[in-house]
C-alpha positions in Angstrom: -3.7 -13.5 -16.6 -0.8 -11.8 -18.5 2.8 -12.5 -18.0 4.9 -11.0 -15.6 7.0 -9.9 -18.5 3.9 -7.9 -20.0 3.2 -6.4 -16.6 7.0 -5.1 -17.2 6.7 -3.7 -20.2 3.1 -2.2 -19.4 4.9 -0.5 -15.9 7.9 0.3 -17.9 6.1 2.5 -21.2 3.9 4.2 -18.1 7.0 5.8 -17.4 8.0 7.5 -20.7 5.2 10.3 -20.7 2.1 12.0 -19.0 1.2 11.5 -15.2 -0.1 8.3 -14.0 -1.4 7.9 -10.2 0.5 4.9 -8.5 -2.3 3.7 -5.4 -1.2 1.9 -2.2 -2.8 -1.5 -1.7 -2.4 -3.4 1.5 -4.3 -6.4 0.9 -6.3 -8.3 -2.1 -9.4 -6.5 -0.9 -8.1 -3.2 -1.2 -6.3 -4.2 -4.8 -9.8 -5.5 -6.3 -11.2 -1.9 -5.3 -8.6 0.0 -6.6 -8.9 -2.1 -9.8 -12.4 -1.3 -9.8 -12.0 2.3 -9.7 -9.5 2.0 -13.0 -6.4 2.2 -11.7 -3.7 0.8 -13.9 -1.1 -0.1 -11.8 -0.5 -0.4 -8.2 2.8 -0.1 -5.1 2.6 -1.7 -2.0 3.1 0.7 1.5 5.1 -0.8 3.8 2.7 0.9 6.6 -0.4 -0.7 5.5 1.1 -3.7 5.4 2.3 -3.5 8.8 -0.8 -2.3 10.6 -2.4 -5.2 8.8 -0.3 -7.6 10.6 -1.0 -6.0 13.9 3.0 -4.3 13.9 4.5 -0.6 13.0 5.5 0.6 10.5 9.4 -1.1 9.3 8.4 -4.1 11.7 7.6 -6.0 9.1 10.1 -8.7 8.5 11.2 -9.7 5.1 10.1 -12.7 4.6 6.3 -11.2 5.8 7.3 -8.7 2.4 7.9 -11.4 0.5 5.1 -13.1 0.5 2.7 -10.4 0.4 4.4 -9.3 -2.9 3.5 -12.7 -4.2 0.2 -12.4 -3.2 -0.3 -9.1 -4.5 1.5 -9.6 -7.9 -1.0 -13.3 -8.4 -4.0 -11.3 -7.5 -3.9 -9.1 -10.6 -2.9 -8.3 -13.9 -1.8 -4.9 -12.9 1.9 -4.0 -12.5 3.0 -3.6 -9.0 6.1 -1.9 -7.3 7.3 -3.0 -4.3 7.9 -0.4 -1.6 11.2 -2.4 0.0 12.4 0.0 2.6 16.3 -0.1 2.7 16.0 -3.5 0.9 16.4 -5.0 4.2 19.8 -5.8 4.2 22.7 -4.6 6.0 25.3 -4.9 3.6 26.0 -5.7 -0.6 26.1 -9.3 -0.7 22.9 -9.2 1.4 21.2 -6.4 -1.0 21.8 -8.9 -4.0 20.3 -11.8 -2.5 16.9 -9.2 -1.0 16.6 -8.3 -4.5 16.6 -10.9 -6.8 14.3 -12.9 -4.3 12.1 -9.8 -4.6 12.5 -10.0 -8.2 11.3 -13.4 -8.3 7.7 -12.9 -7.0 7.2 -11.1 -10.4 7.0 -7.3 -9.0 7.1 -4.4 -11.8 9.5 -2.1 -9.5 11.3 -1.6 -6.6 12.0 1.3 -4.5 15.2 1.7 -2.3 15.4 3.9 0.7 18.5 5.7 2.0 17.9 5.3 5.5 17.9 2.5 8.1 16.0 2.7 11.4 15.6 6.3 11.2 19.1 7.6 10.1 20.2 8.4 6.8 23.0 6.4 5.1 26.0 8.3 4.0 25.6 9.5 0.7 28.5 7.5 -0.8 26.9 4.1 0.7 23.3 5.1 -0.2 24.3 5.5 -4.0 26.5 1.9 -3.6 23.7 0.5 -2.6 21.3 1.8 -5.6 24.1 0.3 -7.6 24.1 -3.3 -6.0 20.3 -3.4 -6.0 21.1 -2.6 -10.3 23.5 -4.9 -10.6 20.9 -7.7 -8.7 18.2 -6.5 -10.9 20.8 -6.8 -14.3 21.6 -10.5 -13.5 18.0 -11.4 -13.2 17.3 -10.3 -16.3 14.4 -8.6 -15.3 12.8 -5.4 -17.2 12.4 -3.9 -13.1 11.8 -0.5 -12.9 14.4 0.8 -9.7 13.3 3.7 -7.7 15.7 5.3 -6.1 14.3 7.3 -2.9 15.7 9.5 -0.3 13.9 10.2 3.1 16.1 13.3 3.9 12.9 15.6 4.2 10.8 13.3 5.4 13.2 12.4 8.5 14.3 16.3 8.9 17.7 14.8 8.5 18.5 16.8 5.0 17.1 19.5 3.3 16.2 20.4 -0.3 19.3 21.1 -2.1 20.9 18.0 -0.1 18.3 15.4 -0.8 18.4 16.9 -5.1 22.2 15.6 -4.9 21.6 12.4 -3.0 18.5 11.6 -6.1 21.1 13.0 -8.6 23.8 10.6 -7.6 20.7 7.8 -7.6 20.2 8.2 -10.9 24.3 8.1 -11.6 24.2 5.2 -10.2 21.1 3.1 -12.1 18.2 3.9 -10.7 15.6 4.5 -12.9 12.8 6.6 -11.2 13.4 9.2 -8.0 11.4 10.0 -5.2 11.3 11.9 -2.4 8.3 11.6 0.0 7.1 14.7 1.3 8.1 17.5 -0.6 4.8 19.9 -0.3 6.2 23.0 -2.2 5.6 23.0 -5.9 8.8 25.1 -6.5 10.8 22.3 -4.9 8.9 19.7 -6.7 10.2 21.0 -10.2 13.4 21.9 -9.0 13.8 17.9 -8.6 12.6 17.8 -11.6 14.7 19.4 -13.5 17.7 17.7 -11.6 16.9 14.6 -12.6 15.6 15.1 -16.4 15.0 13.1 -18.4 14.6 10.3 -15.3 11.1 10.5 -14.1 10.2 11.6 -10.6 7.5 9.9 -8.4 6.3 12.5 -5.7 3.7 11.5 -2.4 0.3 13.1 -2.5 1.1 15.3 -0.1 0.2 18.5 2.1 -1.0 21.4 -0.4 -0.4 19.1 -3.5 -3.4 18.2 -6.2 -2.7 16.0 -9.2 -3.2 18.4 -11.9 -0.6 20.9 -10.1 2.2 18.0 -10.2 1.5 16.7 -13.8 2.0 20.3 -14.9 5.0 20.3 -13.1 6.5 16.7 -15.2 6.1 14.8 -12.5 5.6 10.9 -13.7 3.6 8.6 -11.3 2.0 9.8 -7.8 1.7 8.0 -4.9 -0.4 7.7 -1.9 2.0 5.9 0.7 0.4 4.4 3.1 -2.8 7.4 3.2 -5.5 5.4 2.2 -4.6 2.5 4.4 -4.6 4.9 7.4 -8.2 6.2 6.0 -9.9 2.6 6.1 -8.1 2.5 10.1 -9.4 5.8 10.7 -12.8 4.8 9.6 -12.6 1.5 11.4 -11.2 3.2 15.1 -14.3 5.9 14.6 -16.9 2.7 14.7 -15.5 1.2 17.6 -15.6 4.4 19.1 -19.3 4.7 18.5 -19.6 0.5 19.7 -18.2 1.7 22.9 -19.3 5.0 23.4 -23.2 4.8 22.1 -23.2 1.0 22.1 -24.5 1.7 18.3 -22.5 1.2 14.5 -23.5 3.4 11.6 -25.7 1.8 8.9 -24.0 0.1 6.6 -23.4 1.0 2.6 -25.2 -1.0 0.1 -21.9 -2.7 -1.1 -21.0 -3.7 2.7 -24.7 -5.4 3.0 
């Protein structure tokens, strides 16, 4: 096993060129596949996590987070970045305290979103915010990679130009990477491109979107969110249809023998 601070470093230096694909892991059974398909670093999904514990998505509490970070980041050698919704604090003090205790389970990087229960934070706050969870991250000492992410477009609440400003004034204020999930429109994608450069951008597998498209574009590191999760449900409610429906299950792979 490496050390967390190589894991660091390794996340970090993924960041300063090319395209690398960041996969969404909701459990250690998942991880080891996505290891075995040569995956070099991994984020959680907030989703899959959730559905795994039987609850929706954001039900999760934090302390449910925290330890599936910890399991996630002693299962492998691979860097992993946390998807911590809006850091699940209501206020600064709290955001420092979230954190560092997420920085203390050995995670690679941490995303921050700018909403809470559905609705956006002000700009002003959202970018105080960024800063504090900085700040947190400074006084570790920690080589943490911070993603700064707006959910604007993915809410309906904001539009391009405003959610370009809102991952402008995110990088102002510390964060290192920016994201935006759902963007589908390749013009848009290197528009927040541009706006951010040289800060890398992370963009969602999404829509229209291939890999080769967004790597052309400049974009850094691509996500699934929580897309492979929901396949593995998808897969599972369709053989429990058939168990109820035709009393029958399909034959199973090799591997699942």
């Amino acid at each position: 096993m490496i050390s967390v601070e190589e894991k660091r470093a390794r996340f970090r230096a993924l960041h300063e060129s090319g395209c690398f694909v960041l996969p969404n892991p909701w459990d250690v059974g998942s991880l080891r596949r996505l290891e075995a398909a040569g995956f070099v670093a991994f984020a959680s999904t907030s989703s899959g996590l959730a559905w795994s514990l039987g609850k929706a998505d954001g039900e999760a509490t934090f302390d449910e987070v925290l330890a599936h970070l910890s399991t996630l980041v002693a299962a492998t050698d691979r860097p992993i970045n946390a998807d911590f919704e809006d850091g699940y604090a209501a206020d600064l003090a709290g955001l420092d305290r979230t954190v560092t205790a997420a920085v203390a389970t050995g995670i690679a990087g941490l995303s921050i979103e700018d909403q809470r229960d559905g609705r956006l934070f002000a700009a002003a706050e959202a970018a105080e915010r960024i800063a504090a969870a900085r700040a947190a991250i400074d006084r570790t000492g920690a080589d943490v990679v911070l993603v700064g992410r707006s959910e604007g477009i993915l809410l309906g609440a904001a539009g391009l130009a405003q959610t370009v400003a809102r991952l402008v004034a995110y990088a102002d204020a510390g964060a290192d990477c920016l994201y935006a999930p759902c963007i589908d429109d390749r013009g848009a994608v290197a528009e927040l491109v541009a706006a951010v450069a040289p800060k890398p951008v992370n963009v969602l597998l999404w829509g229209s979107l291939r890999l080769a498209d967004l790597a052309a574009l400049g974009v850094r590191r691509v996500s699934l969110g929580g897309a492979l999760a929901a396949a593995a449900w998808q897969g599972f409610d369709a053989a429990v249809r058939r168990l109820v429906e035709d009393g029958a299950v399909a034959p199973r792979a090799p591997a699942f023998r």
